[in-house]
Every structure is written in structure tokens, then in C-alpha cells.
C-alpha positions as CSV (number, residue, x, y, z in Angstrom):
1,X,104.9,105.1,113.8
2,X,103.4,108.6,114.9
3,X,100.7,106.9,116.9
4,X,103.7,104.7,118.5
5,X,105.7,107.6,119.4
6,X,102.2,109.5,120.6
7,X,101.7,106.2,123.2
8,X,98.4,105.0,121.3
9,X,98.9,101.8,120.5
10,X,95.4,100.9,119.8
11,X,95.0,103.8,116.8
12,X,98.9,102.4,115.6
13,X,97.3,99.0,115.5
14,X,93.5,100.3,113.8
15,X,96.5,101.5,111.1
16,X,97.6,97.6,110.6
17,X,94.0,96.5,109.7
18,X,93.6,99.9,107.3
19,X,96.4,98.7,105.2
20,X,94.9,95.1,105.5
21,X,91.8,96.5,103.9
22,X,93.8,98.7,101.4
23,X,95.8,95.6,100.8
24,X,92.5,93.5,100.0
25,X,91.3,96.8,97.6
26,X,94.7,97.0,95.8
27,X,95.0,93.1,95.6
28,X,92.1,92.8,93.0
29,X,92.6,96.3,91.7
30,X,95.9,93.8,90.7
31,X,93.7,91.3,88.7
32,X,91.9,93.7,86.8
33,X,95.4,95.2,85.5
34,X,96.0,91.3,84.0
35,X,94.7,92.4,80.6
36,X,96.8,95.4,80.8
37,X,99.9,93.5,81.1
38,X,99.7,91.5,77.9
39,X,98.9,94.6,76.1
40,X,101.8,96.3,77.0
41,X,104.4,93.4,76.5
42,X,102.9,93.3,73.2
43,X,103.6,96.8,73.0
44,X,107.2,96.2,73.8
45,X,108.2,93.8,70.8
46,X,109.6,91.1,72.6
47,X,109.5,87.8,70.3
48,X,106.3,85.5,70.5
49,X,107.8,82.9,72.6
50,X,109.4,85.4,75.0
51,X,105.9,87.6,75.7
52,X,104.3,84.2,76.3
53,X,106.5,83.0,79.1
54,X,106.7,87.0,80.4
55,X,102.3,86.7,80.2
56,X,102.5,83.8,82.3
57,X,104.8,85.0,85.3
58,X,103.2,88.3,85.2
59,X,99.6,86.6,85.3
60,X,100.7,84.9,88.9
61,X,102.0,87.5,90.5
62,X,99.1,89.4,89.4
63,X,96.8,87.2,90.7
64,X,98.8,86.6,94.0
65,X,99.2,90.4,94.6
66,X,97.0,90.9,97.3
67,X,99.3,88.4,99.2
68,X,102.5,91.0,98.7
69,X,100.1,94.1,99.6
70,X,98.9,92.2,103.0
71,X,103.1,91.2,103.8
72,X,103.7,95.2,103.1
73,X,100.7,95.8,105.4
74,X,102.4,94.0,107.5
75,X,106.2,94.9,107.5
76,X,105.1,98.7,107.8
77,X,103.1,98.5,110.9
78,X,106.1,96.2,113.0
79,X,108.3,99.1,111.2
80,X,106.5,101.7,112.6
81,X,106.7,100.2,115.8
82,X,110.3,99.6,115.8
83,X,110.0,95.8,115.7
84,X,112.8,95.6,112.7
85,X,113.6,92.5,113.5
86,X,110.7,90.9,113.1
87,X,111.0,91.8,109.9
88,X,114.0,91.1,109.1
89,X,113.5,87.1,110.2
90,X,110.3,87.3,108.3
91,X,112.0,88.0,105.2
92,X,114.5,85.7,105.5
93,X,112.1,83.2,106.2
94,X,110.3,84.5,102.7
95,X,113.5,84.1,101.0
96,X,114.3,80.3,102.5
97,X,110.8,79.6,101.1
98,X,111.2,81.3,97.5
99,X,114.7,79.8,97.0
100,X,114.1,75.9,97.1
101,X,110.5,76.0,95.5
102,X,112.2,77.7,92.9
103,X,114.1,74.7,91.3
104,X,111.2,72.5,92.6
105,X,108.4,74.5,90.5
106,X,110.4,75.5,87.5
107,X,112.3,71.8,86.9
108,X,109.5,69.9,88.5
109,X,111.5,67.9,90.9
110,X,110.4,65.8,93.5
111,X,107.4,64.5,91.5
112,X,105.9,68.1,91.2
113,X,104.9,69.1,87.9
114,X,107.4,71.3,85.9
115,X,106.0,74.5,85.4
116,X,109.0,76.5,83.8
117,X,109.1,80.5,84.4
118,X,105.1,79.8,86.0
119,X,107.0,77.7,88.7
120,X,109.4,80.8,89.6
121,X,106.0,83.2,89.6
122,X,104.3,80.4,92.0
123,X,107.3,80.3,94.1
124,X,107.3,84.3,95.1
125,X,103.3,84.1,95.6
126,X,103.5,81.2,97.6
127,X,106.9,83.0,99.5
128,X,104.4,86.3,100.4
129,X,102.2,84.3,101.2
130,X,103.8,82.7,103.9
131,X,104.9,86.2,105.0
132,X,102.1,87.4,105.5
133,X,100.1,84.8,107.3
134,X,103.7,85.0,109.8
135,X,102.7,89.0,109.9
136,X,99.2,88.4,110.8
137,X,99.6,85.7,113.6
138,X,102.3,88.4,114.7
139,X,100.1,90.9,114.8
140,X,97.3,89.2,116.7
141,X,99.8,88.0,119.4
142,X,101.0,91.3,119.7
143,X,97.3,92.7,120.0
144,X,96.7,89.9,122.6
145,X,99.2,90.5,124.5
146,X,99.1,94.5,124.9
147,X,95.1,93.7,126.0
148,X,93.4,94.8,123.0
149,X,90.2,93.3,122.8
150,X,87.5,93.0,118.8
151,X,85.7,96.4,120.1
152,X,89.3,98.0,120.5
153,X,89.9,98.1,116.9
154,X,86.8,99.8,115.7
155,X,85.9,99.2,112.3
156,X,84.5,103.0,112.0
157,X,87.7,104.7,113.1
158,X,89.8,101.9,111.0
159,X,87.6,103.0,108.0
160,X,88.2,106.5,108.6
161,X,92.4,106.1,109.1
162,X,92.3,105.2,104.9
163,X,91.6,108.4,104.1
164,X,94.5,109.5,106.2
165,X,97.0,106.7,105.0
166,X,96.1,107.8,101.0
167,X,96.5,111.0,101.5
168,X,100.3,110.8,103.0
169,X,101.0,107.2,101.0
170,X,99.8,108.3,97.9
171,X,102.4,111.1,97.5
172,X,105.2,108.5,99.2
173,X,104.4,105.9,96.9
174,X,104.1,108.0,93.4
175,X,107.6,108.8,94.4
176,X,108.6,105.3,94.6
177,X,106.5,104.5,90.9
178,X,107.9,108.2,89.3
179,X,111.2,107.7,90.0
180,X,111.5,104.0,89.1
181,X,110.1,105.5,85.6
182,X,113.4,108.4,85.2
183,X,115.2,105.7,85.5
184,X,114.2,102.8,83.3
185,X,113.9,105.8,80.4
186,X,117.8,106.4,81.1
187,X,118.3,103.3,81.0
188,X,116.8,102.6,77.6
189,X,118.4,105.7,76.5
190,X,121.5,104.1,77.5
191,X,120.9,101.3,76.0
192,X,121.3,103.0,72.2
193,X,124.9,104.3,73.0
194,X,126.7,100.3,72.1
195,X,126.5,96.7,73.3
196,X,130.2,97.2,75.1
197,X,129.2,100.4,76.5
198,X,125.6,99.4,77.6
199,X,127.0,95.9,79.3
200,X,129.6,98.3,81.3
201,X,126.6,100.7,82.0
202,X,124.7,97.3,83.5
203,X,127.3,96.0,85.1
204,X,128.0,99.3,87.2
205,X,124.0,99.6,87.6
206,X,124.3,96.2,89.8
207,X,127.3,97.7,91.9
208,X,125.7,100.9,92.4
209,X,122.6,99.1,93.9
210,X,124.8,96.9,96.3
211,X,125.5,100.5,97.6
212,X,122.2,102.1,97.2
213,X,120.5,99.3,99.1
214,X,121.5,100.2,102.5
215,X,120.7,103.5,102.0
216,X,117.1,102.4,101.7
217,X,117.7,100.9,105.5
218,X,118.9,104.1,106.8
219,X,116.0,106.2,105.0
220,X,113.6,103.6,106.9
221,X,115.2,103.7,109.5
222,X,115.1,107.4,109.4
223,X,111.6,107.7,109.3
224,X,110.2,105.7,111.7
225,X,112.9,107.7,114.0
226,X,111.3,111.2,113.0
227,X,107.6,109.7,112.7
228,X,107.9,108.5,116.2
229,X,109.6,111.3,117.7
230,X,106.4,113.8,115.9
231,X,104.1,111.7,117.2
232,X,105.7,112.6,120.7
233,X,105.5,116.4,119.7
234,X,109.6,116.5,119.9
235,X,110.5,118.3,116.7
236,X,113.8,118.8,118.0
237,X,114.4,114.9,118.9
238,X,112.9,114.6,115.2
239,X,115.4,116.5,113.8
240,X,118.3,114.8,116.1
241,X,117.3,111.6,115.2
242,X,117.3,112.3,111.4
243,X,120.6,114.4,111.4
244,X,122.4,111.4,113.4
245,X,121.2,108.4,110.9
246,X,122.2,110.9,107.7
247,X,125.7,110.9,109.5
248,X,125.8,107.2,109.7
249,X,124.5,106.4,106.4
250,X,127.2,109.0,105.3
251,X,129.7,107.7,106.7
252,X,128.6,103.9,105.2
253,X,128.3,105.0,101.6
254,X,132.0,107.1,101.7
255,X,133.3,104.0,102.6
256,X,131.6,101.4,100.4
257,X,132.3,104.1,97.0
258,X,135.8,104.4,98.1
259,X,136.2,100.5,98.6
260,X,134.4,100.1,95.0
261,X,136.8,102.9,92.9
262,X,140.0,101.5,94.5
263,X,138.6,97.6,93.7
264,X,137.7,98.7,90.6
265,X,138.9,96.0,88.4
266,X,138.4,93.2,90.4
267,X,135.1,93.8,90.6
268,X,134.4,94.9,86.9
269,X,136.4,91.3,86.3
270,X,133.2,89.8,87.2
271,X,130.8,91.3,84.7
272,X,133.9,91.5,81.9
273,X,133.8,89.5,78.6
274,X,136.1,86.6,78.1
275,X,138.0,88.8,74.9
276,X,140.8,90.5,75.9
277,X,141.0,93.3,73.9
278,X,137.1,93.9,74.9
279,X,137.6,93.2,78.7
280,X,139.8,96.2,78.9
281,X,137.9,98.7,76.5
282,X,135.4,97.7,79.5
283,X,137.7,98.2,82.2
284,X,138.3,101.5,81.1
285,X,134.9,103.1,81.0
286,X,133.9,100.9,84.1
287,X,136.6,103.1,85.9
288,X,135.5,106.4,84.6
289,X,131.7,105.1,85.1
290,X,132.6,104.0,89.1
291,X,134.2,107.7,89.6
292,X,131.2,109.2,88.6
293,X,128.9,106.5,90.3
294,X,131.1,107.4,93.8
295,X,130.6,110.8,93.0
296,X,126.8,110.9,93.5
297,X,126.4,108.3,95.8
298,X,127.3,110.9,98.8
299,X,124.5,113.1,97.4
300,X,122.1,110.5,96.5
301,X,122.5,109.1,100.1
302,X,121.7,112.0,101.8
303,X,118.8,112.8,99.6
304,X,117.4,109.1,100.2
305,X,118.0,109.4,104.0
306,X,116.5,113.2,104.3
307,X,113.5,112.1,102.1
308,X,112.7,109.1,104.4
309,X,112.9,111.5,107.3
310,X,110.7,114.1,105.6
311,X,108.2,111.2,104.9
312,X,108.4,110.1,108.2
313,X,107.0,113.8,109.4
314,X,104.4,113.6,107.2
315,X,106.2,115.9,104.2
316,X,105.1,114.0,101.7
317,X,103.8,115.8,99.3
318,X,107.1,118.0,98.9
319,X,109.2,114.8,98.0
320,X,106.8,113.6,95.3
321,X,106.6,117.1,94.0
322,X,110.6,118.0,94.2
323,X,111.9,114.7,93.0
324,X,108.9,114.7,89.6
325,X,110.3,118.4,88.9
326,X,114.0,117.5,89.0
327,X,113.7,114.3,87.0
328,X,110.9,115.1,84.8
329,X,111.7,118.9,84.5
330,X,115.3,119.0,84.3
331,X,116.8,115.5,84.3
332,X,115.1,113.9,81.4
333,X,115.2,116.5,79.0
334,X,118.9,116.8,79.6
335,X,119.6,112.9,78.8
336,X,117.4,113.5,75.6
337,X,119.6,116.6,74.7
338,X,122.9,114.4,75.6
339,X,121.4,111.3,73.7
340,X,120.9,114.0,70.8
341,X,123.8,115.9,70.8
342,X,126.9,114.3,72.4
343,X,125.9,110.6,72.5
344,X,127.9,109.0,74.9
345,X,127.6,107.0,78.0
346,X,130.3,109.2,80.5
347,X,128.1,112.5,79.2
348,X,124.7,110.5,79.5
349,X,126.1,109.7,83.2
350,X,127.3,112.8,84.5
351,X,123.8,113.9,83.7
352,X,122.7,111.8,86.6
353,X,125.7,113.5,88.9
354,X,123.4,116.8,87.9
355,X,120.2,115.4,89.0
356,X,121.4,114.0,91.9
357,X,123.0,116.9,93.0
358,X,120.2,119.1,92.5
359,X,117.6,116.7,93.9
360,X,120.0,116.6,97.5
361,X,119.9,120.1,97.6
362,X,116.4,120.9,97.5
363,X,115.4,117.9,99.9
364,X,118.5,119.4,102.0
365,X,116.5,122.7,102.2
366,X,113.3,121.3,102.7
367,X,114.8,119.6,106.1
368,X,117.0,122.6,107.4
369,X,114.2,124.9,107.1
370,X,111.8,123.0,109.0
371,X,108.4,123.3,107.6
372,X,107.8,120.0,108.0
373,X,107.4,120.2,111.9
374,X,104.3,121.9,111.7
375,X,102.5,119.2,110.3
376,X,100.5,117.1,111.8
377,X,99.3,113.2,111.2
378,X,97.8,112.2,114.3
């Protein structure tokens, strides 16, 4: 995106074939995890019959890995380039070819052989893989047609861009793996409080992705914005840019939480036992559980959003860092404490009110400050 914004297009596409080459590294890296896999469903203590059918799924998509890392190759380089909706079509296209193979794999319709929860692994490989041979024919057009010629690309200068790419992905993507961890131990912790409370805590999980998930647009968004607008050398466009989408997805997330606390029970109805007397034990801490989840979804919004401008200007070293000392440092041990002391699922919640809050406020610094316009990617 910085190369974009700077005007060279031949060094923003040398980018595309470094993470085609990362993609290829990572892709067998993948296979050689396989062993690793078993071992640590094994670990988990899932019944016999269960690990076997987990083995098998996780064995394919192990195996077809390298074809997700070449569609992510992919999808960031027409990202970074503002063609969004490119990718857009090209993952709906994906999802049209995931969604029928599905039933056809797992059931073995249509005279193909039934292949159970392998069929639904098959499916997703086979769906990436589509994606990315669309990405690459894409990107070859797109080369073609801006002039680019083999010598353009230069394998020397590509080579060297990895080194570059690590060095700002690593931190960007140990964010992503970190703070996917927090989470899945609160919700394990969770998961000790009760059945009824734990199926509530689920159930307001899936509604506070349906709001979360745009955010992760608008934090895109956001950073190709700033990246492009560095590469320029307009820090004050930069800034602009990522102040105006924070607004927007502001204004989006107020309006989604507010719709979800005053449709509370409607939309609880559709995650509620059949009992009666259950449904609206469940009703009630689903209400109490959606205040809270409104609650932080202002301040989680703006972190997400100011985070994927500070990665977008290269910052991102500072978000791995912040986010691993808030949820490692503070968070975590606070849910342990709770879990220990007062276990219940509104306290083990407004814990994540905490972390939120505290994790917006340091990113919110980070941005008004402005280190991040002295650094430089390209």
C-alpha cells in the first residue's frame, strides 16, 4: 500500500511475489506442523472417535495450507492497492465454491465418494484454491496491463522485500495469533461458571462477532488509507484519513449495539432452550451480558480501527507489544482472580469491559501522539 501511495507500482507488485514466496515457505512449514496437531488434540481429551474425525480435517487443511497463504498473498496486495472489490467478488466466488462441495464431499452425492468431515476439509482447500489461482491470473493481467515486463520484477530486490515484510508482519500477525489465545482462555474459563450460563456466554459471543466483523472492514480499510497516504509522505492526510474511518466505524457500531440491547430478546429467542423456565433464566443474563457487550464495543471499535491505522504506518511493533501487556499482564490474571474469587459470568465479563477499555486508551495515545509518522517502510 506504501509503495502504491509512493507511485511505484513495480516495488508494490515485487511485494505480491514476496508473499508468494513466503506463502510457498509457510505452506510446508504447515505440513510439518501435521504431527503436531494430533498431539495436541490428544492433549485435549476429546473422545477417540471425535480426535479421529478432528485428525482428519485438520490433516487437509494442513496439507492444503499453502493454497490459503498464496489467496492471502493475494487479497493483501489488491488491498493494498485499493482494488477491494476484487476481493470482495473473489471471496464470494470462494464461498459459492465451498458451499455446494460441501454436501457433495461430506454425503457423497452425485456419484462422488462420501468422505464425511474429510469432504468439508476438501471443500475449503479446494475453495482457496480456486481463490488463488483467480488472484494470480489477476495479478498477471494487472502486471500486463501497467507494462511490467519478467526483468521488472527482479528476483534480487523481491528476495530482499521478505526481510522487510517479516519484520513489520511478524509483529501484525503475533497480534492476530496472541490475541485469538486471551481469548479462547476466557472462554474456557467461562466455560467452568454453568451449562445455562456458558450457552448464554456463547450465544452473545456470536452476536458480538456479527458486530465485531465490520470493524475488521473499517480497520482494513483504515490501513491501507494511512499506508497509502505514508507512502505519499502526507502524514497529515494519514491522520485525516484514519480519524474519518474511526468516525464511521463509530458511528456503525453505536448503532448496531443499540439495535442489539433494545432487540434483545428476539434475538436471544434464537439461541434459547425450548424450557420455559430455562429460556428466561437465559433471557435475563443475556440482557445483562448484551449491556456489557454494547458497552465495550465503542472501545473495542476504536481500538480495532486505530490499530489497523497504526499498522498501516508501519507501528507495528507497538500494537503487538500494547495489546500482549494488556491481555497477558493485566487481563488474564484478572479473569483468573474473578474465576477464583467471585465466579461468575457478569464479573468474568466486565473484566473484558476493563481490558478493552484499557487496550483503546493506550492505542488512542499511541495515534494522537504521532510517533508513528516518523517511520518509514519504503
Amino acid at each position: 500500500a506504501q509503495y502504491h501511495g509512493a507511485g511505484e507500482e513495480k516495488r508494490a507488485a515485487r511485494c505480491f511475489f514476496a508473499g508468494l514466496v513466503i506463502a510457498f515457505v509457510s505452506g510446508w512449514a504447515m505440513v510439518a506442523l501435521v504431527p503436531l496437531g494430533g498431539w495436541i488434540f490428544a492433549l485435549v481429551g476429546h473422545a477417540p472417535e471425535v480426535i479421529v474425525r478432528e485428525k482428519a480435517y485438520y490433516d487437509i487443511c494442513a496439507y492444503g495450507g499453502i493454497f490459503l497463504f498464496g489467496q492471502m498473498a493475494g487479497q493483501a496486495y489488491f488491498t493494498g492497492i485499493g482494488r477491494t472489490r476484487l476481493v470482495l467478488a473473489v471471496n464470494v466466488i470462494g464461498n459459492l465454491v465451498n458451499v455446494p462441495l460441501d454436501p457433495l464431499l461430506i454425503f457423497g452425492l452425485c456419484g462422488l465418494p462420501k468422505m464425511g468431515i474429510s469432504g468439508a476439509a476438501l471443500a475449503t482447500v479446494l475453495a482457496t484454491f480456486v481463490q488463488w489461482i483467480i488472484f494470480f491470473i489477476a495479478a498477471a493481467w494487472h502486471f500486463r496491463s501497467g507494462g511490467m515486463r519478467r526483468r521488472d520484477y527482479g528476483l534480487g530486490e523481491t528476495l530482499s522485500l521478505i526481510g522487510r515484510i517479516l519484520r513489520f508482519g511478524i509483529p501484525a500477525g503475533g497480534y492476530s495469533v496472541l490475541n485469538l489465545l486471551s481469548f479462547t482462555i476466557f472462554i474456557f474459563v467461562t466455560g467452568r461458571v454453568g451449562e445455562v450460563e456458558f450457552a448464554v456466554s456463547n450465544a452473545c459471543f456470536s452476536i458480538n462477532y456479527l458486530l465485531f466483523a465490520p470493524m475488521e472492514g473499517f480497520a482494513l480499510g483504515a490501513a491501507t488509507l494511512v499506508a497509502q497516504a505514508q507512502g505519499r509522505k502526507d502524514p497529515d492526510a494519514a491522520m485525516r484519513d484514519g480519524n474519518r474511518t474511526l468516525v464511521l466505524a463509530l458511528l456503525t457500531v453505536a448503532t448496531m449495539s443499540l439495535a442489539v440491547v433494545v432487540f434483545h430478546r428476539p434475538v436471544l429467542s434464537i439461541f434459547a432452550p425450548a424450557d420455559a423456565a430455562v429460556a428466561e433464566s437465559f433471557h435475563s443474563l443475556g440482557f445483562v451480558l448484551c449491556i456489557l457487550m454494547a458497552s465495550w464495543q465503542i472501545f473495542d471499535a476504536a481500538d480495532v480501527v486505530v490499530s489497523g491505522s497504526l499498522k498501516g504506518a508501519g507501528d507495528t511493533r507497538f500494537v503487538f507489544w500494547w495489546m500482549n501487556f494488556v491481555a497477558f499482564g493485566i487481563w488474564i490474571p484478572m479473569v483468573f482472580a474473578v474465576a477464583r474469587w467471585h465466579n461468575t459470568m457478569v464479573a468474568l465479563w466486565a473484566t473484558m469491559v476493563v481490558y478493552v477499555v484499557l487496550i483503546c486508551l493506550g492505542t488512542a495515545v499511541r495515534w494522537v501522539r504521532g510517533k508513528w509518522k516518523e517511520i518509514r517502510m519504503v
